[in-house]
MIVO-266750 format. One record per residue: x, y, z of N, C-alpha, C, O, CB in turn; residue in one letter. Coordinates in steps of 0.05 Angstrom, whole numbers, padded with zeros to 5 digits, always signed. Glycine has a CB too. Layout:
N
XYZXYZXYZXYZXYZA...
This chain:
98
+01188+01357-00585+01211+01346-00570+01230+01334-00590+01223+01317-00605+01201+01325-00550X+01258+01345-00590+01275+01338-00608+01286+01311-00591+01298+01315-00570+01297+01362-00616X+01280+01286-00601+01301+01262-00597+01321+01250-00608+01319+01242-00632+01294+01246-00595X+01341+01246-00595+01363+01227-00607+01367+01202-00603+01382+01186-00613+01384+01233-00603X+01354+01201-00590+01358+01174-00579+01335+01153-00572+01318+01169-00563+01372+01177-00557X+01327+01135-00570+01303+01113-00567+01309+01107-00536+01290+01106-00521+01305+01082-00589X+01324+01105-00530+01324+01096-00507+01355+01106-00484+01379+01106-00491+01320+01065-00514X+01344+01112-00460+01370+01126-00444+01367+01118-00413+01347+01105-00406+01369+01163-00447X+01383+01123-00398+01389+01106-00364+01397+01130-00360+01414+01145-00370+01414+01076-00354X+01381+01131-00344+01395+01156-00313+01396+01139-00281+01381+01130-00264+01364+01190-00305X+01432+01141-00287+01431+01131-00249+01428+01159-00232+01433+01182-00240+01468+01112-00236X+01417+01151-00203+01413+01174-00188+01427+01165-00171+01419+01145-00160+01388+01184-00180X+01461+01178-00160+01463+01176-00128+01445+01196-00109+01447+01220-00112+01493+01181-00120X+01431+01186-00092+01407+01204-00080+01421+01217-00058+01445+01212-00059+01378+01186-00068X+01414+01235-00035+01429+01249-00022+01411+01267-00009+01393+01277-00022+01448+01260-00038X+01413+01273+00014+01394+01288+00020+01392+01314+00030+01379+01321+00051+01384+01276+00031X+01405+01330+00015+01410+01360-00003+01406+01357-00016+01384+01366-00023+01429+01374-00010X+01426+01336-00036+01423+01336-00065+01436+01307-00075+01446+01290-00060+01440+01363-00078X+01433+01304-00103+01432+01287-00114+01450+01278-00142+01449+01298-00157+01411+01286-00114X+01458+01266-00148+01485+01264-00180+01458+01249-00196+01438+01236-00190+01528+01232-00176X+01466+01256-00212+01459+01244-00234+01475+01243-00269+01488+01258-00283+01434+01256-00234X+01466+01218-00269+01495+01214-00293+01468+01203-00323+01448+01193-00312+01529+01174-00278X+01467+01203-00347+01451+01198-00361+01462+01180-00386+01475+01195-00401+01440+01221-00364X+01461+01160-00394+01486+01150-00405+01470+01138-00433+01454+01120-00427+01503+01126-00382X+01470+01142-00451+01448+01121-00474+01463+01091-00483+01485+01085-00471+01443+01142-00512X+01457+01080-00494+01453+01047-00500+01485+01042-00512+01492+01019-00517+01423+01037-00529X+01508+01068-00519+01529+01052-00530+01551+01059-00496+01575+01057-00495+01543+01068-00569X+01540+01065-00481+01554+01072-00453+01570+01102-00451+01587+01110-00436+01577+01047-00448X+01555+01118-00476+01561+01154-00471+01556+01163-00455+01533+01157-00448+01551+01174-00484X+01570+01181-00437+01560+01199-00428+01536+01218-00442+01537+01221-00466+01581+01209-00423X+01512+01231-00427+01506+01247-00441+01499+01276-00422+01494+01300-00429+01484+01234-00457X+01501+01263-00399+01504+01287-00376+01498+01280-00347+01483+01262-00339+01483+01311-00381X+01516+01300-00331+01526+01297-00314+01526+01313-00299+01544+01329-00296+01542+01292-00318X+01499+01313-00279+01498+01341-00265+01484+01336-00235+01469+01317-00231+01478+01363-00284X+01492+01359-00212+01489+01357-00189+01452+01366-00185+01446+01380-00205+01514+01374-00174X+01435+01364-00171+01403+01356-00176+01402+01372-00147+01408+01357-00129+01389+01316-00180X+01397+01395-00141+01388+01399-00111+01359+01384-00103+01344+01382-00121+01383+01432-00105X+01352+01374-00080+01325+01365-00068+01307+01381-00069+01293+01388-00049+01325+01358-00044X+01306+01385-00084+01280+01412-00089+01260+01402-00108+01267+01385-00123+01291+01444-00103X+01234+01411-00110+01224+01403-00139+01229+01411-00161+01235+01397-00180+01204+01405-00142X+01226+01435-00162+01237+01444-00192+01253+01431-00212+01249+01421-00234+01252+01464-00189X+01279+01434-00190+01305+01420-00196+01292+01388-00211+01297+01380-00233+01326+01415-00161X+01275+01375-00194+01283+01353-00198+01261+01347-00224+01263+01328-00240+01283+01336-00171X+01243+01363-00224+01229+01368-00245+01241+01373-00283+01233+01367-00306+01216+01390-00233X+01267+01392-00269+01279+01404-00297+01297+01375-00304+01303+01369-00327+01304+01440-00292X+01305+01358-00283+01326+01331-00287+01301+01319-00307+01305+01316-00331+01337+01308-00252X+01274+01312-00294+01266+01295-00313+01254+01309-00350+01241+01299-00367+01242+01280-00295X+01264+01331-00349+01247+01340-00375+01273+01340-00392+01272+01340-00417+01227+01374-00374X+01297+01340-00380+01319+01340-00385+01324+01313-00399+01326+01310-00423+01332+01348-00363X+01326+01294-00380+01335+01270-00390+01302+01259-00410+01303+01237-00420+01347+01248-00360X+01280+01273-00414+01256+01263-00431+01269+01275-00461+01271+01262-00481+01220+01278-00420X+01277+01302-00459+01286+01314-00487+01305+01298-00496+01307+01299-00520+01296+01343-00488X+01321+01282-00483+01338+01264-00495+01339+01237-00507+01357+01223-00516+01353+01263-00483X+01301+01231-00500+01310+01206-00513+01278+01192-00508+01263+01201-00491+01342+01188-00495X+01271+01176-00520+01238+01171-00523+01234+01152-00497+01214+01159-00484+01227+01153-00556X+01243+01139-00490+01246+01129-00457+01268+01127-00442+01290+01118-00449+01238+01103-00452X+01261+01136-00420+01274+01140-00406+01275+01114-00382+01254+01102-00380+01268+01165-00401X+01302+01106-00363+01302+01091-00347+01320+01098-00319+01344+01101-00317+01309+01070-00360X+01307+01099-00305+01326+01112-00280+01331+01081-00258+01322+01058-00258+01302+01145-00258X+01351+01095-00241+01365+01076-00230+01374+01098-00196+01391+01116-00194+01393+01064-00257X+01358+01088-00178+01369+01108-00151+01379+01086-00135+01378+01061-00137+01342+01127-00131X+01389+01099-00119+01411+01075-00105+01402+01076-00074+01410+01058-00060+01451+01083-00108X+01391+01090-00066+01361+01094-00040+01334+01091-00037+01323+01103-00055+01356+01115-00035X+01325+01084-00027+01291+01078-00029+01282+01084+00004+01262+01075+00014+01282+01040-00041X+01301+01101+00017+01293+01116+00044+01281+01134+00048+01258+01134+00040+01308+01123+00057X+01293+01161+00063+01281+01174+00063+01293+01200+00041+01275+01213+00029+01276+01176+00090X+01317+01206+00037+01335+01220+00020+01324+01222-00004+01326+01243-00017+01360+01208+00018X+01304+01194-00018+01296+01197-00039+01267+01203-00040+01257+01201-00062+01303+01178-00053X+01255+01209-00025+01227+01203-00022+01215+01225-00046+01198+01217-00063+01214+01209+00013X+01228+01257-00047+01218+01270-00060+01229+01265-00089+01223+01284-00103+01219+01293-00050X+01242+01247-00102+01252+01236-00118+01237+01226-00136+01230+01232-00159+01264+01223-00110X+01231+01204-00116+01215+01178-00127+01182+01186-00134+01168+01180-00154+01216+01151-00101X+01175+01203-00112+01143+01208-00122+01148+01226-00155+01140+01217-00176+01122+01234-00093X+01157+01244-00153+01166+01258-00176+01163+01243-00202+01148+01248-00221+01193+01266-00172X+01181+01223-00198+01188+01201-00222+01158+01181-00225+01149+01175-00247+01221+01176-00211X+01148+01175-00202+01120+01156-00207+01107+01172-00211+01090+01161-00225+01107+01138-00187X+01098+01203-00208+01083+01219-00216+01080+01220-00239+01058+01218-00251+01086+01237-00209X+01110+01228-00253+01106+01234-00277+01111+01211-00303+01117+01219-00326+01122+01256-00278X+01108+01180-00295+01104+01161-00308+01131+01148-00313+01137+01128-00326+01090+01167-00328X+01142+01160-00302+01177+01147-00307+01186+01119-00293+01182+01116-00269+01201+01169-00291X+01197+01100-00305+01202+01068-00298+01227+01079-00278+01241+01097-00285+01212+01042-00329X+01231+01066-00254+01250+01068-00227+01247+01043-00220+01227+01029-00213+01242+01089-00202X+01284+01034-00225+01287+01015-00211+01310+01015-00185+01327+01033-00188+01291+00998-00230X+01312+01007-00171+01320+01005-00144+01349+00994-00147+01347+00971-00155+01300+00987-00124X+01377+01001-00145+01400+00990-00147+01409+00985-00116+01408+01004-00100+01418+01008-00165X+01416+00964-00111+01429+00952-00086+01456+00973-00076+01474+00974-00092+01441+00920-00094X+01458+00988-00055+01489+00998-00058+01512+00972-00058+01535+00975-00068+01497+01019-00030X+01500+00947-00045+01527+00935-00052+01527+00923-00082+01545+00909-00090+01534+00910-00030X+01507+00931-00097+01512+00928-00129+01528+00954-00141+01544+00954-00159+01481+00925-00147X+01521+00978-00125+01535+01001-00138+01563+01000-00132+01578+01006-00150+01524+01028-00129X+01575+00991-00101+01597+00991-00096+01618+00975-00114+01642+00980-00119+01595+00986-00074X+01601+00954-00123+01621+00920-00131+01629+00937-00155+01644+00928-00172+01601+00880-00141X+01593+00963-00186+01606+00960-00204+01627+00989-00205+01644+00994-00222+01586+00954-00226X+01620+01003-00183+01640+01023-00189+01666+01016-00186+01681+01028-00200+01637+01045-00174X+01678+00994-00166+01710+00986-00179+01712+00973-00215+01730+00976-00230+01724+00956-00155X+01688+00959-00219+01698+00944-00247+01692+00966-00272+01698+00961-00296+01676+00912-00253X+01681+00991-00263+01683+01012-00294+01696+01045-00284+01685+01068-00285+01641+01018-00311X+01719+01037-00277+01735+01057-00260+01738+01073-00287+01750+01095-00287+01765+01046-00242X
C-alpha cells in the first residue's frame, strides 16, 4: 500500500441512492471527490480508496438513519473510526468555508 499521508477525513453526505464523499488530509486539500452509489462494492472501493491514501483514515456521515445503514456496517466491519456530524453542524460550517 503506497501512502502519503498519516492521516486523512472523509466526510460522507449519505443519501439514499447514493452518497458524496469528499476526502481532505490534515493541510485542508482536497484529495477526492466522488459520487458513492448505495451498493456494496461501491462502497467497498470508497473505503480501499480513501485506505491507499493514507495510514488512518477518519470518516464523518451526516446520517445515522436509515440512508446510511449500509454505510456504516461497511465502515464498522471493516475497522474504520465513524463519527456522527449533526446536520445543523454541517449546515452552520458549510456557510463559514464557502
Amino acid at each position: 500500500m503506497s501512502t502519503s499521508h498519516t492521516r486523512i477525513w472523509v466526510g460522507i453526505d449519505a443519501g439514499k441512492g447514493h452518497h458524496w464523499a469528499v476526502a481532505v488530509d490534515a493541510d485542508g486539500e482536497t484529495l477526492f471527490s466522488t459520487k458513492v452509489i448505495n451498493d456494496e462494492a461501491q462502497i467497498l472501493n470508497l473505503i480501499a480508496t480513501a485506505r491507499e491514501k493514507a495510514d488512518e483514515v477518519r470518516w464523518a456521515v451526516d446520517i445515522s438513519g436509515r440512508a446510511s445503514t449500509l454505510l456504516l456496517a461497511l465502515l464498522i466491519t471493516h475497522g474504520q473510526q465513524v463519527v456522527y456530524v449533526p446536520g445543523r453542524t454541517v449546515n452552520r460550517m458549510s456557510g463559514a468555508y464557502r
